[in-house]
C-alpha positions in Angstrom: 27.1 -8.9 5.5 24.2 -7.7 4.3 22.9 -3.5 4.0 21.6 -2.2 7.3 19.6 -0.4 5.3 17.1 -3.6 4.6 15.0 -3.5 8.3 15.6 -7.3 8.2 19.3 -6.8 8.6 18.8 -4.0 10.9 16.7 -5.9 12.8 19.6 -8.9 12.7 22.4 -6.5 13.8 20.6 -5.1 16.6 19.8 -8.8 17.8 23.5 -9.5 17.6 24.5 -6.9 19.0 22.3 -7.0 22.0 23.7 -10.4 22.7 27.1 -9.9 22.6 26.5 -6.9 24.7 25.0 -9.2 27.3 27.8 -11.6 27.3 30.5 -9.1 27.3 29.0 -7.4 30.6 28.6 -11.2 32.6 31.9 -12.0 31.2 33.7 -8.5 32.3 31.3 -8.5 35.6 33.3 -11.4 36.3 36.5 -10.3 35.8 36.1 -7.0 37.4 34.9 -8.4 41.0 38.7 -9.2 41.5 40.3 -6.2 40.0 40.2 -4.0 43.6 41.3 -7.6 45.6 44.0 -8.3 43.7 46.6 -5.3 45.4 44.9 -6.0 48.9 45.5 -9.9 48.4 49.3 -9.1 47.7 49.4 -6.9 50.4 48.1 -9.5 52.8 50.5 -12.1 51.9 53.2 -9.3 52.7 54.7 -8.6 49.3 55.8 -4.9 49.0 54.2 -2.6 46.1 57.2 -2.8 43.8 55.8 -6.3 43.3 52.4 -6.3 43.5 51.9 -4.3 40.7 54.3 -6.1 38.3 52.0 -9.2 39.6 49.2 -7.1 38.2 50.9 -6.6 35.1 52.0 -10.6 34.4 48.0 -11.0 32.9 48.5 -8.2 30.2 51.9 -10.1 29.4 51.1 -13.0 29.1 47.8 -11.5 27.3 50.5 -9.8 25.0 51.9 -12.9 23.9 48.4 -14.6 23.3 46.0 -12.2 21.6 47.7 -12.1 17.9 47.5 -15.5 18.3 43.6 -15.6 19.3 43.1 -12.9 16.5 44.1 -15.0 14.0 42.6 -18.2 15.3 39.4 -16.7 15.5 39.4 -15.4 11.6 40.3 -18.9 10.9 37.6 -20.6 12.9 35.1 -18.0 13.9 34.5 -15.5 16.8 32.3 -17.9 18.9 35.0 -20.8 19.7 37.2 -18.1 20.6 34.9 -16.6 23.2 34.2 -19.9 24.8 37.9 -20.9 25.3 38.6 -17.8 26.6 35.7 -18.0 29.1 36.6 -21.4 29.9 40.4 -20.3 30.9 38.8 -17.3 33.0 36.9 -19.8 35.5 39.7 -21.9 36.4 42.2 -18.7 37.5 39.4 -17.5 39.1 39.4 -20.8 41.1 42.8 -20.4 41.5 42.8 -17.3 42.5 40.3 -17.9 45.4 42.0 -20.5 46.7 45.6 -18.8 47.0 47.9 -18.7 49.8 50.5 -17.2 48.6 52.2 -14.3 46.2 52.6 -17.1 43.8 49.5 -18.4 43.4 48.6 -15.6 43.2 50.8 -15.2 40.2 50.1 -18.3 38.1 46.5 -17.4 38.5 46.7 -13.9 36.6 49.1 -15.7 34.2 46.9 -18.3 33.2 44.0 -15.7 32.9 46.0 -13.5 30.2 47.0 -16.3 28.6 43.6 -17.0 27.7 41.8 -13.6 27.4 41.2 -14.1 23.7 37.4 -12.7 24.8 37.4 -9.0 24.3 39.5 -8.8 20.5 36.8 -11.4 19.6 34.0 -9.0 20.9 35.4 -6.2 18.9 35.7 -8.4 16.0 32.5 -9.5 16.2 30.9 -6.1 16.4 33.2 -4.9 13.5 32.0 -8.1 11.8 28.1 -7.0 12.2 28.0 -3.7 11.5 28.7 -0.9 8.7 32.0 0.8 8.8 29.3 4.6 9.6 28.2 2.8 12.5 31.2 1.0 13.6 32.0 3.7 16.1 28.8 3.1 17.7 29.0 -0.6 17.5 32.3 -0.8 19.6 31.3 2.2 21.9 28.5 -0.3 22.7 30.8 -2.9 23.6 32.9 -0.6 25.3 30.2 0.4 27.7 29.9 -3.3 28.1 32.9 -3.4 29.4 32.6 -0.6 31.5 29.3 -1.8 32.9 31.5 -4.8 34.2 34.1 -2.5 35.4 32.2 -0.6 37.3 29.5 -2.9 38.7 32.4 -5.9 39.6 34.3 -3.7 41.5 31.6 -2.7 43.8 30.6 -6.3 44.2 34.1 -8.0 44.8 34.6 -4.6 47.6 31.1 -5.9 49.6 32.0 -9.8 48.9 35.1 -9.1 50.5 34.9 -7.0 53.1 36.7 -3.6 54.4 38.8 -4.7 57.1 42.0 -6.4 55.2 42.6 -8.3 58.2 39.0 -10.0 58.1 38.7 -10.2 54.2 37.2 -13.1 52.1 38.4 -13.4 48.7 37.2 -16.8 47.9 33.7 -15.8 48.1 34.1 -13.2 45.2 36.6 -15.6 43.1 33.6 -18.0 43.2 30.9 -15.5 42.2 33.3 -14.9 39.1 34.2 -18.4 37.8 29.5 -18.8 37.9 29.5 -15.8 35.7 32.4 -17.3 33.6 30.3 -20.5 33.5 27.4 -18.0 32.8 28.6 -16.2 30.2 29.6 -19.5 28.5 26.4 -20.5 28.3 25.3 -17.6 26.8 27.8 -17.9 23.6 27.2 -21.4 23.2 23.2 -20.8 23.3 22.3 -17.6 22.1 25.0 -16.1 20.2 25.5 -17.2 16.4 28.7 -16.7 14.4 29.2 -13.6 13.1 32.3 -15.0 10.8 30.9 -17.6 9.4 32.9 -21.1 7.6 32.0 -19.9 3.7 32.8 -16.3 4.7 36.1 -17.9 5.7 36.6 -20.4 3.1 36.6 -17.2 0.7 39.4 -16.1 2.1 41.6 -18.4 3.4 44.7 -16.6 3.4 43.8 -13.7 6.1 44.4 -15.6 8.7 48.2 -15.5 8.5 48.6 -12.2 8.3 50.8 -11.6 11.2 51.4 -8.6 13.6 54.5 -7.0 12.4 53.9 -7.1 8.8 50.3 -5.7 9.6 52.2 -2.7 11.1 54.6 -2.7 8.4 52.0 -2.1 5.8 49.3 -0.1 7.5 50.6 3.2 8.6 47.1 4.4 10.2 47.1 1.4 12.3 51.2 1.9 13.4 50.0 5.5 14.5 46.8 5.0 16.1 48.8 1.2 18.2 50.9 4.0 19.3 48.7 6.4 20.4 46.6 3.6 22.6 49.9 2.4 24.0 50.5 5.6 25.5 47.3 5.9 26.6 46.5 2.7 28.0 49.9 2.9 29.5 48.4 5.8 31.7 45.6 4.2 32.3 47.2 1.2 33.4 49.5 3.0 36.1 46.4 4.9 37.3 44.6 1.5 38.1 47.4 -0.7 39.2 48.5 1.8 41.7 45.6 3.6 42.9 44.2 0.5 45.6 47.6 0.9 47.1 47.7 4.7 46.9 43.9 4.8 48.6 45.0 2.6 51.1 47.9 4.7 51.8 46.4 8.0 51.2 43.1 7.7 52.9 42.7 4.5 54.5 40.6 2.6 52.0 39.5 -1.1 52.2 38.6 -3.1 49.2 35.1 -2.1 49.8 35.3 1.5 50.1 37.6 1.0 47.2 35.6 -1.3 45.1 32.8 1.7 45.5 35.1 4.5 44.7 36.0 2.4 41.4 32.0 2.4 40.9 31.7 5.5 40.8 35.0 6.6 38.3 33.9 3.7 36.1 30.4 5.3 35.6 31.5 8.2 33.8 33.6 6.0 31.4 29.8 3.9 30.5 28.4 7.0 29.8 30.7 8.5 27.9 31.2 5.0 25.6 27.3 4.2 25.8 25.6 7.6 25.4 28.1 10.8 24.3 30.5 8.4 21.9 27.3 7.2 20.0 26.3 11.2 19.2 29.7 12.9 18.9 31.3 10.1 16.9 29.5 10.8 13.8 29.8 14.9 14.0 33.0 15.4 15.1 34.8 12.1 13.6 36.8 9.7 15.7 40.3 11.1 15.2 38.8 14.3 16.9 36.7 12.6 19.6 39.8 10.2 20.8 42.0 13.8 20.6 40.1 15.2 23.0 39.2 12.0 25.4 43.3 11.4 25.9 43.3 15.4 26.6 40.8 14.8 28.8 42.1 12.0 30.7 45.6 14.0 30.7 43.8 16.7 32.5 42.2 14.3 35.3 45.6 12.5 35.7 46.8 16.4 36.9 44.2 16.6 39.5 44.7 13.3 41.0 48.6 13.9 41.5 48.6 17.2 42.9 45.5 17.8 44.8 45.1 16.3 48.1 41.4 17.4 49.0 39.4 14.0 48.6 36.6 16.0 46.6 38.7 17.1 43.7 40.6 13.9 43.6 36.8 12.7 42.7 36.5 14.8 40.0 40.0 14.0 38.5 39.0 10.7 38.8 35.8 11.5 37.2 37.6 12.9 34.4 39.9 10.2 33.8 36.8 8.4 33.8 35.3 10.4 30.7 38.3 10.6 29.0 39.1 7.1 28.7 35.6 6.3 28.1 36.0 9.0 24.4 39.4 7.6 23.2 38.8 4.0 24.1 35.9 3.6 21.2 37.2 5.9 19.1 40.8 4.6 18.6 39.1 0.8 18.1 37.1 2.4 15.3 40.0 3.9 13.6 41.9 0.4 13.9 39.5 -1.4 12.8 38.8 0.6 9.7 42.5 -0.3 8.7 41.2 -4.0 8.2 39.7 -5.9 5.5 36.7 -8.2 6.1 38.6 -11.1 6.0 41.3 -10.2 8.5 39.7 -8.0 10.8 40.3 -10.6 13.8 44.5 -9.8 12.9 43.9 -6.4 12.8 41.8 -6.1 16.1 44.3 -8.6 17.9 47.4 -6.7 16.7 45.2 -3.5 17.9 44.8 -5.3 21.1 48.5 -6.4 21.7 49.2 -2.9 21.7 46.8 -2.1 24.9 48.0 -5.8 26.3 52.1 -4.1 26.0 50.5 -1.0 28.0 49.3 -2.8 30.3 52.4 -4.5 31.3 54.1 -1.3 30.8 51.9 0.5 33.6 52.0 -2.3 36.0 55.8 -2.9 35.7 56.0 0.6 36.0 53.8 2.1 38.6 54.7 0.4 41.7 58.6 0.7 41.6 57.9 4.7 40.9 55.9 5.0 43.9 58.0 3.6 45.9 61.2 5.9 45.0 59.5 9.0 43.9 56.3 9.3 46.1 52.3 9.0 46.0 52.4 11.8 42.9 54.8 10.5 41.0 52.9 7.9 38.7 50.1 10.1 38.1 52.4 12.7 36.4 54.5 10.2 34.5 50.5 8.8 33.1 49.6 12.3 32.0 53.2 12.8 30.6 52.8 10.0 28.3 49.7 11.1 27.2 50.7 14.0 25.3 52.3 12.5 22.5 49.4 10.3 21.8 47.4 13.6 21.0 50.3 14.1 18.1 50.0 10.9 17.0 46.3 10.5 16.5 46.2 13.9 14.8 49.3 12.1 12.3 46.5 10.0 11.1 44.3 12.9 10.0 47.1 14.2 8.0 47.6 10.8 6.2 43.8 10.4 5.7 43.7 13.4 3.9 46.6 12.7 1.6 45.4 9.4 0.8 41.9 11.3 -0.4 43.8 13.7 -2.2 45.1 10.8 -4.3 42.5 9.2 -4.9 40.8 12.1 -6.3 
């Protein structure tokens, strides 16, 4: 890669960057039009919430099992191919999904969908792969607000698609408008992104691609602590979204529409956190900082959520889980990705990624059976419980960062 420094490369990097941004938000848009349908589908065909969630949760397993293995293929035959495959897998469960009568289908469609999601450790390989390890931060806060552009404008959209009255709701017309902007974003890769790991680049090193995911762990402390610390994290996370369409249904009556806009609205705080505050605290205070004190505040918004019942401040923790996310999410990427060597960055961002895709199965598995014996509270408290000791953990890595400068002194 060459210096940012030269404006050419500059010039390059911002170019790149501005198009994987682009096809990360069509791609994410996409996938977050379902995400407030999916617990009201389940509920329509019956199923209790001890279920749905864990149907939730079957993507991020099946995503567990598949993203070391799309981390390695794509250091072993570039980002691009990766993205397309990925893209290509998302269209037909969204098909599926559409056209579902039944818990099952239902089922096999989020399977297939984790299964492929190979999409978002490519884009945070790629953006590691384009940019210096001073502006990393910034890089993958960019693609993080990417993401959360798609999070919060799909929601919104799948909610109107679909209607508010569960009895009445379409959700083929939004599984339709995804699998376009699956096609879409497709296109996009295949026309206008170029390869950002390229065949000599790989030829060089032809042996990074084996690395695997346990003995990456073995050997890289920082990246054992900081896996950890976005398991818990993510885990949280996780229960707070899988649960919360049943717990707004329950609570106050919410459709997937007025839903789909409440998720606008929390997801907004998490873009401008990633897109604008991450980009100018990341270099003063340093990551491990930053992501101590996003995971303290989504800890803090978790609180509010389980033991208020006034619909404003149950905004504001929402809000705040929002903003907290939105500071560790970036800055825990950046701290795993500067555990990785040029040549195996892809392994180190998919072995990153499994972690989060573990969480996710975690939270899903976990969230419905707890409401369902402990009450509407419960899984917000057991969220910001687990929080906690990621704070210790990322603050661990400071401590080894230092001794490893001291040595080296």
């Amino acid at each position: 890669m060459q210096s940012e420094e030269d404006p050419r490369a500059r010039s390059a990097v911002r170019k790149q960057l501005g198009s994987l941004f682009i096809v990360t938000v069509v791609d994410i848009l996409g996938f977050g039009i379902l995400i407030p349908l999916i617990p009201y589908m389940g509920m329509k065909f019956n199923t209790p919430p001890e279920w749905i969630t864990p149907v939730m949760g079957s993507y991020s397993l099946c995503q567990l099992i598949a993203a070391p293995l799309w981390g390695r293929l794509s250091d072993r035959y570039g980002r691009r191919p990766i993205l397309m495959s990925s893209l290509a897998g998302a269209c037909l469960s969204y098909l599926l999904l559409g056209f579902a009568t039944n818990i099952w289908w239902l089922l096999l469609s989020r399977a297939i969908n984790g299964f492929m999601a190979g999409n978002i450790s490519a884009a945070f390989a790629y953006a590691s792969d384009v940019s210096e390890p001073r502006r990393r931060a910034g890089a993958l806060g960019l693609i993080g607000a990417a993401i959360g552009i798609g999070f919060t404008l799909g929601p919104a959209i799948g909610g109107i698609l679909a209607g508010d009255d569960l009895r009445t709701a379409s959700f083929l017309r939004p599984a339709i408008v995804s699998a376009c902007l699956s096609s879409c974003a497709l296109l996009l890769v295949a026309c206008v992104l170029p390869e950002s790991h390229t065949e000599r680049h790989r030829a060089e090193h032809p042996l990074g691609a084996r690395i695997g995911p346990i003995r990456l762990l073995l050997q890289r402390p920082v990246l054992r602590l900081v896996a950890a610390a976005a398991l818990l994290v993510t885990s949280a996370q996780s229960i707070l979204d899988s649960i919360l369409g049943i717990w707004a249904l329950n609570r106050y009556g919410y459709g997937p529409r007025t839903f789909g806009v409440l998720m606008f609205g929390i997801a907004f705080f998490a873009i401008l956190t990633q897109g604008v505050l991450v980009r100018y605290l990341a270099p003063r205070l340093g990551e491990s900082k930053l992501a101590t004190l996003g995971a303290l505040t989504f800890a803090a918004g978790l609180l509010i959520v389980a033991l208020t019942s006034v619909p404003e401040m149950t905004v504001v923790g929402l809000a705040l889980c929002g903003i907290g996310v939105g500071a560790f999410s970036p800055s825990a990427s950046a701290l795993a990705s500067r555990q990785a060597a040029s040549h195996d960055r892809g392994a180190v961002m998919g072995t990153y990624q499994s972690a989060s895709s573990l969480a996710r199965v975690i939270g899903p598995f976990t969230s419905g059976p707890v409401y369902a014996a402990w009450g509407t509270s419960a899984p917000f408290l057991a969220g910001a419980c687990a929080v906690i000791p990621a704070v210790l953990l990322i603050w661990r890595t400071r401590r080894i960062d230092a001794q490893r400068t001291a040595a080296t002194r």
